[in-house]
N, C-alpha and C positions, 0 to 999 in steps of 0.2 A: 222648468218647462213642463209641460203635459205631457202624457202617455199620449200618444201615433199608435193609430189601427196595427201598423208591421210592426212595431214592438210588441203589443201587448197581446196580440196573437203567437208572437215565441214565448211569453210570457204565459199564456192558456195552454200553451203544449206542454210546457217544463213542469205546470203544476197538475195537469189532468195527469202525470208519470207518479203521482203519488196515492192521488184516491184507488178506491175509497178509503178514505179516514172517518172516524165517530166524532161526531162535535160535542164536546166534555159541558163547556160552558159559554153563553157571550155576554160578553161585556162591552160595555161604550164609554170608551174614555173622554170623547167630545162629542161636540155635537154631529161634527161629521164622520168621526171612526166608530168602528166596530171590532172588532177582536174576537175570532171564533177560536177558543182553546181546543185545541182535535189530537187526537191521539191514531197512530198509526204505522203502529211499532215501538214509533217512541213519540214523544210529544213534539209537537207542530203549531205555529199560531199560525190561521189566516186571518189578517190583515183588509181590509175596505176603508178606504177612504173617497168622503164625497167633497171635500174641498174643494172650491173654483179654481187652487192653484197648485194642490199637491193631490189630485186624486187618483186614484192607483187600487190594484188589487195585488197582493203577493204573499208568499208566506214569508213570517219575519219567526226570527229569536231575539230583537228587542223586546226590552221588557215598558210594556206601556203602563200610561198613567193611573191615579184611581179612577174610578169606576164613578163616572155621572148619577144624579136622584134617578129613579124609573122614568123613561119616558115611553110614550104610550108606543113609540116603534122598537122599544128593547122589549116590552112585556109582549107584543104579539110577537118576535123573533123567538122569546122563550117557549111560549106557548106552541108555538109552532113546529120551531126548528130544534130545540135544545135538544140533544139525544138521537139527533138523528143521525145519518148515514150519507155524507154525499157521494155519489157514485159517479157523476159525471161533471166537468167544467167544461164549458164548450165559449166560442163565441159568435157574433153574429156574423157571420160574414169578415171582413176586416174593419165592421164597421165598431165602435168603444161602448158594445154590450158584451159581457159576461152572463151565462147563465151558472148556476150553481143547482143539479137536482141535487135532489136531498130527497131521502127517504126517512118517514118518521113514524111512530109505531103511539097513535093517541091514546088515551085514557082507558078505549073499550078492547087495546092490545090490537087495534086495525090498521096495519101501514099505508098511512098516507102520503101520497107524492106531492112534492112540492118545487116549486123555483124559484128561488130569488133572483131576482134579476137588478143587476149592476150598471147603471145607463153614466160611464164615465167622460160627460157629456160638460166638460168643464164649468160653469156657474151653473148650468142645468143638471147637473151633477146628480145622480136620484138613484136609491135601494127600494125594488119596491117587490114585497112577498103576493106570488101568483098560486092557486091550487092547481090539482088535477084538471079541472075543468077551464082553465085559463083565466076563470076573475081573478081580479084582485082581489086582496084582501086589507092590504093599506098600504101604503107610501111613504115614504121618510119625510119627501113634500108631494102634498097633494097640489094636482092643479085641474081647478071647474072645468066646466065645459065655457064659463065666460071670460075664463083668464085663454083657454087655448079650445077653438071649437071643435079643430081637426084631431085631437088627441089628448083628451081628457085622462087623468090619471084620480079617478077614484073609490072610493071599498064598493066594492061590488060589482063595478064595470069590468069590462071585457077588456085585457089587456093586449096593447099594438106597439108592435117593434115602432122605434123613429122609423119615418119616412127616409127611403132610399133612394139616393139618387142614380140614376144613370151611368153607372161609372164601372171595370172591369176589376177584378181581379189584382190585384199585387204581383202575380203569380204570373200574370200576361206580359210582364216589365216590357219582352220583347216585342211584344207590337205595340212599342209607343210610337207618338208622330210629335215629332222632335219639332216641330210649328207651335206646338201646344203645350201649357202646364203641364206638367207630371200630376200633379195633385187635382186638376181636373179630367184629368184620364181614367186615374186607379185609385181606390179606395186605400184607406187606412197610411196613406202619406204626408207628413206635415212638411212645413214651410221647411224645416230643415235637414230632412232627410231628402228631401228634393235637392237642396242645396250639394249635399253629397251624393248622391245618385248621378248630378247632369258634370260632377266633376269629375267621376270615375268613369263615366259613359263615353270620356276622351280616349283614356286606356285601355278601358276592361269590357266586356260585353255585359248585357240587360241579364242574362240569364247566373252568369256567373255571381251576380249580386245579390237574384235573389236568390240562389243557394249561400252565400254567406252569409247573409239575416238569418235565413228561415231554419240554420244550424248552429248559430251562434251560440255559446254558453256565457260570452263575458260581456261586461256592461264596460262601455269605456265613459269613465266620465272625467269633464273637463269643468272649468271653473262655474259654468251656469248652464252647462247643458251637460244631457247624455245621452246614447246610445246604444245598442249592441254591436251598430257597426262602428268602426274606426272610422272619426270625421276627420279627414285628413284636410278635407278644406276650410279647417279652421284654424291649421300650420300652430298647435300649440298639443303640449305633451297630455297624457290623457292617464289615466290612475285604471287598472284593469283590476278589476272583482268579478267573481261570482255574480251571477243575474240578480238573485234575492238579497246576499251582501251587498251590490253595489248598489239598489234601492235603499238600503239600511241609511248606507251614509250617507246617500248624499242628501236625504230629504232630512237625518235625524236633528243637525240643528234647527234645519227649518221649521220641521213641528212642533220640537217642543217649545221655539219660542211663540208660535201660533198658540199653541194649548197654553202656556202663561198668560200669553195677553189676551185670552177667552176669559181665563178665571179672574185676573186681575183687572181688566178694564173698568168694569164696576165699579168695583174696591177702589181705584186709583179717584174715580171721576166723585166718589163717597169722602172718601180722606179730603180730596180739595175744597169739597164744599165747605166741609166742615172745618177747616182750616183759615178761609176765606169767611166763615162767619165770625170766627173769636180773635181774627187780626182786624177786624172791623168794630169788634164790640170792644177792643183793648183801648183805642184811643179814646173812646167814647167815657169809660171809666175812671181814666187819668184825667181828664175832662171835667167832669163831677170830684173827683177827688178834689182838686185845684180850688173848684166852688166851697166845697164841704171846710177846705182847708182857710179857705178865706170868710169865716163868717162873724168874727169878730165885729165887727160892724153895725150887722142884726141887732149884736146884743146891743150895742152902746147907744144904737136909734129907740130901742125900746126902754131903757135908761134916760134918754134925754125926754123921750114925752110924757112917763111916770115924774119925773122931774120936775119940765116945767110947761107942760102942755094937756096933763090930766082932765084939764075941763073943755077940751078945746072939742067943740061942736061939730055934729055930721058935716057930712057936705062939701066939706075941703077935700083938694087932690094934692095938695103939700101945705105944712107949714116950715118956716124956715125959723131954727132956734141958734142959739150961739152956746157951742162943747162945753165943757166942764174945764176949758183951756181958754174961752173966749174965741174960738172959732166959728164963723156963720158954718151951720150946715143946712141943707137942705131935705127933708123928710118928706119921702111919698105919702102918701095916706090913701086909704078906701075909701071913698066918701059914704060908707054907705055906715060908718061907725064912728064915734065919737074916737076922743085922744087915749084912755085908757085901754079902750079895746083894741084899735089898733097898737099900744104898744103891745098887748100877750099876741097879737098877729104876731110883730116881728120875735118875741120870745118862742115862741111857736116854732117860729120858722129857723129859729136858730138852735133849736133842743133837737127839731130836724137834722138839722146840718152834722150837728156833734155827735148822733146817735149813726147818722149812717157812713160817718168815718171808718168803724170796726167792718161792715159790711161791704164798704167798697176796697178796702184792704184785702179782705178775704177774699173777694171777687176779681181782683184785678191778681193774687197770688193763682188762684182755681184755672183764671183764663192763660196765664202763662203757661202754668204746668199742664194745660190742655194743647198749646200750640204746639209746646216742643214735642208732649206725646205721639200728637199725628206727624209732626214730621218727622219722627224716629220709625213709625209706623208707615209713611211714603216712602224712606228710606227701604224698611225692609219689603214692602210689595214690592218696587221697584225691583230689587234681589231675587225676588219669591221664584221656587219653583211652584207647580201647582201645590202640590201638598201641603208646599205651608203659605198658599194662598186660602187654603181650604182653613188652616186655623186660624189665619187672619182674623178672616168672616165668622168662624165660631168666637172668637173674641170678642168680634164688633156686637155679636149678635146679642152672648153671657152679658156685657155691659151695656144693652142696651138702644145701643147707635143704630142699629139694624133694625129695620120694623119688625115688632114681632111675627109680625105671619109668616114671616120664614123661619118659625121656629120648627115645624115640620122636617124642612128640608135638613136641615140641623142634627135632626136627633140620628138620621143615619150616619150623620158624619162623628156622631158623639161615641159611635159604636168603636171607632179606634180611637183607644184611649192614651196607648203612648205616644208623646208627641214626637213628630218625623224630627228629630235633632241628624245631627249628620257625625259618624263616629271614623275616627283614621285610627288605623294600626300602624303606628311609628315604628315601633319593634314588639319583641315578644312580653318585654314590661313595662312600654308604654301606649298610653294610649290617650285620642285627643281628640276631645266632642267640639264639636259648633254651632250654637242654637243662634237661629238666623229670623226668629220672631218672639215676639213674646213669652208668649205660652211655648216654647224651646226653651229660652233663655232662662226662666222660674225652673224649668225640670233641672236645668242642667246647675245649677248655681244652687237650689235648694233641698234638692233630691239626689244628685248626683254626686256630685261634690262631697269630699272630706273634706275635714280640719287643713290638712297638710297639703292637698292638691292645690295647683298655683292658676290663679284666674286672670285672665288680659282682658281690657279692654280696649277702644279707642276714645282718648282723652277728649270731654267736654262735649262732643256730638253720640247720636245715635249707631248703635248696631252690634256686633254681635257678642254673645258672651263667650268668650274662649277658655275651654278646662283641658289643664295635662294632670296625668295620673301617672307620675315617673317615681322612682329610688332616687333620679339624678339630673337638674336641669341643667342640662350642659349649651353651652353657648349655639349651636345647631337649632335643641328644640328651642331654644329662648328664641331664636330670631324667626321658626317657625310660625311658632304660635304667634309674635307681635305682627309676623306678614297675614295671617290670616286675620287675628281683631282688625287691621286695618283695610283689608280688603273686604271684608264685609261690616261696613259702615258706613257713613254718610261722606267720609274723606275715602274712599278708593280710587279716586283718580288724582289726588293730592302727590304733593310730596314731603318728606319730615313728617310724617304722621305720628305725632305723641299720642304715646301707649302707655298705659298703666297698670302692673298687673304687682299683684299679692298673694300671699296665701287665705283658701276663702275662707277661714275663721275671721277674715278682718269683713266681710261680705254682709253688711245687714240691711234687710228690706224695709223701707220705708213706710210708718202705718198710714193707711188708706189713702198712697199712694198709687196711681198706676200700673199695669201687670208690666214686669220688667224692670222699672226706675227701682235704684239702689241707693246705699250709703257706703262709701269706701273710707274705711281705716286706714291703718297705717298701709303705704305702700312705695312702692318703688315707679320710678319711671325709665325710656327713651324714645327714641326717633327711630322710624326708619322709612325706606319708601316701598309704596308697594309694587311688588313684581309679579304682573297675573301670568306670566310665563311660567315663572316657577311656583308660583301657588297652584296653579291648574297642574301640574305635571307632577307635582309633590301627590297634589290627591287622588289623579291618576294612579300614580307608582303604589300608592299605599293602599289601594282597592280599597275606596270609600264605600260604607254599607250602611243603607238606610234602618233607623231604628222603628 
């Protein structure tokens, strides 16, 4: 659900109790967040999001994504706001603006005033930095004066709250006229706090309600919605947090699977192409093989007219001879050559044949070992969190698949250079990596890995490389790590998942083979099924830390 004017007005008051704070640093994890690091006592994130469907203002202690290339609205917020001072959060009215002053001290040591202004205006959703003097200075999204005539949002123009409507106060609740919408009466009420409002207004008085909002400290949230107030007329149990905690969770799966499928949409819609070109060109080459494999023929047409048709005159489109068996056959010819030259035609054409047997061999090897590449690599994007969406694309980019012009974008990302592998502390002597893409799975197998350390996979498909670093594998970590190789692979929703794991001395990389494709030695196998219940809760319990 969306922020309501009467929330996020208790929401403006809970946060205006902390400024001013210094804003340290911003970042933009997506296209629509921002993240203002502030300090203020102790450290503090403010949080903005302009999403159509999760947009919100609050301070968080999640910890967000990397940090987006520059975009031209993070380098003017830098230029701008970085190091400044905000002194006040205000909102408009109950209507889903946020102002943010900020006080900022520019180059020549002059404090400048500034407002960012927050229009949490769901698909119109918009951050846009105003001066002293009320222009703008830019927008997250601009819009002309021919996309919107009444209210233009562009660098330079005179900034205008939305247009407001006709409507009272929140705060008036008691003179409503029970004939009428709630939510056309009073500002900042959505369809479902109305809902709860006309059902309390059976029991409770206008007024007593809105002193329970407008003091609220707890968010109640229930399976697809929340509150601060208790919606009781939605007769189902409600999870009570903290204002800014209960923002935490309830939005935290939803965005990071938002910010996955930002980084990997692409990527996913790249892999299939590409995947969809070499399962098309596969038959095609078996195809020609079959030809190339069948050319015997060739030879023995050009044998019969050296034989017995050598003088045989232009002009003809076949002549018919009888084999070296007494067999009629019939022989095309070119008419535009006599019988000698057509026969090195068909020698020709058959030195062809034999010569591109090695090369259709090798190409129809190249095309396989290209299929299953990508779909070990749709495998793991599927999986991806951002970050190792982010080395996907530096992969794709290293080998090529990626137009170069995003080699740019790239070199920022080149800047971290260890790759995000995922590390668990089992206990205090062991310990147990999991590289969940390629360039993970090279680190962790060729660089990580000792002799003695034991490596899992999952048998005959794609994903991930599993390393323990123990004194002792005892049947716990053994079933650990086989639940992990199998939950991050291409069989996780299987069951009997054969696993195969060794010690990685038996581990060797195949030459000018693919990033990730190995050679397994001697090893060991079994079966198990996977359980994301206790996969997820194992990695939980063992505070997984990103490398």
């Amino acid at each position: 659900m969306a922020l309501d004017g009467v929330l996020l007005k208790r929401i403006t008051n809970i946060m205006n109790d902390n400024v001013p704070v210094k804003i340290n640093k911003i970042n933009q994890p997506s296209n629509h967040e921002f993240v203002f690091q502030c300090f203020a006592g102790k450290k503090i994130n403010l949080f903005i999001s302009t999403h159509p469907l999760f947009s919100r203002i609050q301070w968080t202690h999640e910890k967000t994504s990397a940090n987006l290339d520059q975009t031209h609205m993070l380098v003017l917020m830098r230029k701008h706001l970085d190091g400044g001072i905000i002194t006040k959060i205000e909102q408009y009215g109950f209507d889903r603006v946020i102002e943010l002053h900020i006080e900022h001290r520019d180059d020549m040591g002059v404090i400048r005033p500034y407002r960012l202004i927050i229009e949490l205006l769901g698909k119109y959703a918009n951050v846009i930095i105003v001066n002293d003097e009320g222009l703008i200075i830019d927008a997250l999204k601009r819009i002309s004066p021919f996309e919107n005539s009444q209210r233009a949002i562009v660098a330079g123009g005179e900034y205008d709250y939305p247009p407001q409507f006709d409507k009272k106060d929140f705060t008036e609740l008691s003179t409503y006229d029970p004939h009428e919408s709630l939510s056309h009466q009073f500002n900042g009420i959505s369809p479902l706090l109305e809902k709860e409002i006309l059902y309390r207004l059976k029991t409770q008085d206008p007024q007593s309600i809105v002193d329970e909002i407008m003091t609220s400290n707890t968010l109640y949230i229930y399976k697809n919605d929340y509150h601060i107030l208790e919606l009781k007329h939605l007769n189902q149990e409600a999870v009570e947090k903290p204002i800014m905690e209960g923002l935490d969770e309830f939005y935290r799966d939803l965005q990071e699977r938002d910010r996955v499928k930002a980084h990997t949409g692409d990527l996913l819609k790249l892999i299939r192409r590409e995947l969809k070109r070499s399962k098309q060109k596969l038959p095609k080459l078996y195809d020609d093989l079959d030809k190339a494999l069948d050319c015997d023929h060739l030879r023995e047409k050009g044998d019969l007219l050296f034989a017995f048709a050598s003088n045989n005159p232009k002009g003809n489109d076949s002549i018919t001879l009888n084999d070296f068996e007494g067999n009629e056959v019939v022989v095309d010819l070119d008419p535009r050559y006599g019988g000698k030259d057509n026969a090195r035609l068909y020698f020709k054409k058959y030195n062809k044949a034999k010569t591109s047997l090695m090369y259709l061999e090798d190409q129809i090897q190249k095309t396989e070992a290209r299929i299953e590449y990508f779909e070990n690599l749709y495998v793991q994007t599927e999986q991806a969190t951002v970050e190792d969406a982010q080395e996907i694309t530096e992969e794709l980019l290293n080998s090529g698949i990626i137009n170069q012009r995003r080699l740019k974008q790239s070199k920022q990302q080149k800047k971290k250079k260890k790759p995000n592998y995922t590390v668990l502390q089992y206990d205090d002597e062991t310990t147990i990596y999991i590289g969940k893409n390629n360039i993970q799975n090279e680190a962790i197998t060729f660089k990580v890995a000792r002799k003695d350390d034991i490596w899992f996979h999952a048998a005959y498909t794609g994903g991930a490389h599993v390393l323990i670093k123990t004194p002792e594998l005892d049947e716990p970590k053994l079933r650990l790590c086989a639940q992990l190789a199998a939950y991050f692979s291409k069989n996780r929703l299987g069951s009997s998942v054969e696993i195969h794991y060794t010690q990685a001395r038996n581990i060797k990389k195949i030459p000018g083979a693919a990033p990730g494709l190995v050679s397994l030695g001697t090893h060991k196998g079994m079966f198990i099924d996977p359980d994301e219940t206790y996969i997820l809760h194992s990695i939980d319990t063992m505070k997984i830390k990103q490398q």
